[in-house]
C-alpha positions as CSV (number, residue, x, y, z in Angstrom):
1,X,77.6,152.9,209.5
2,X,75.6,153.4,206.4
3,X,75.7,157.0,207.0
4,X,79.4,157.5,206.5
5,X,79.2,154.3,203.8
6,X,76.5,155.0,201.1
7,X,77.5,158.1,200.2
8,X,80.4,157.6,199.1
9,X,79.8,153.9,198.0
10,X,77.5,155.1,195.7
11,X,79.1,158.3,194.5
12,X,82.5,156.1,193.8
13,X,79.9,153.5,191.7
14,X,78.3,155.8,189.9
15,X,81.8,158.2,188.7
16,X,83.7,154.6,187.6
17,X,80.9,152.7,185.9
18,X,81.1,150.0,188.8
19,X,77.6,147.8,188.2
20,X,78.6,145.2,191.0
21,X,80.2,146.3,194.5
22,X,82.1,143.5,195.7
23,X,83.4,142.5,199.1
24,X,87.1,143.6,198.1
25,X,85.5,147.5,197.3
26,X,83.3,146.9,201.1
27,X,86.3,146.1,203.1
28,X,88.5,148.6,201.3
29,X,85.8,151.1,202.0
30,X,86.1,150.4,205.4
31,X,90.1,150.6,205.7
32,X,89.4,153.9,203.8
33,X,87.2,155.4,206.9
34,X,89.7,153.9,209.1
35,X,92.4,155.4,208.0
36,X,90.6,158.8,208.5
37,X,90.9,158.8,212.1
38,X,94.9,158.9,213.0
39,X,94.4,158.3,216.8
40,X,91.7,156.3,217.4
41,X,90.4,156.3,221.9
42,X,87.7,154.2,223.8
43,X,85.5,156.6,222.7
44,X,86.6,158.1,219.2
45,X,86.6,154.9,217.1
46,X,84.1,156.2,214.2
47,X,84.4,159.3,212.4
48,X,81.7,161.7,212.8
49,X,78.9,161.5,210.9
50,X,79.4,165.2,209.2
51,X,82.6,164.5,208.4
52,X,83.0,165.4,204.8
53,X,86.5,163.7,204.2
54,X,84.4,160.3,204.5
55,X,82.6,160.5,200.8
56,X,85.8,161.2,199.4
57,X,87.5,159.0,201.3
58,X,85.4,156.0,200.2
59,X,84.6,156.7,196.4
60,X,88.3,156.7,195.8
61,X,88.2,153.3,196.7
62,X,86.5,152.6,193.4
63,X,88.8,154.2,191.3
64,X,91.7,152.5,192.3
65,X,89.7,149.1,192.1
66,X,88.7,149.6,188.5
């Protein structure tokens, strides 16, 4: 969802210098937003939009890929 992904995709490029996002930082980004919900239902299986854990969530991908 390019709401919960931008943001932090782009906050995470911008504080470690990354000039190309690569499939391996997408998919990471994407175990990162997973991991944010601990009991996923039928119904729950995207964090909320608001949520503000998900920007930090998926620029830390970046630092740990640099």
């Amino acid at each position: 969802n390019n709401v919960l992904a931008f943001p932090g995709v782009f906050r995470g490029a911008l504080d470690s210098c990354t000039r190309i996002i690569t499939d391996e930082h997408k998919l990471a980004a994407a175990k990162a937003l997973a991991a944010l919900l601990k009991k996923p239902t039928r119904v729950k299986i995207i964090v909320p939009a608001l949520d503000k854990r998900a920007m930090r969530a998926v620029s830390s991908v970046f630092k740990k890929r640099k």
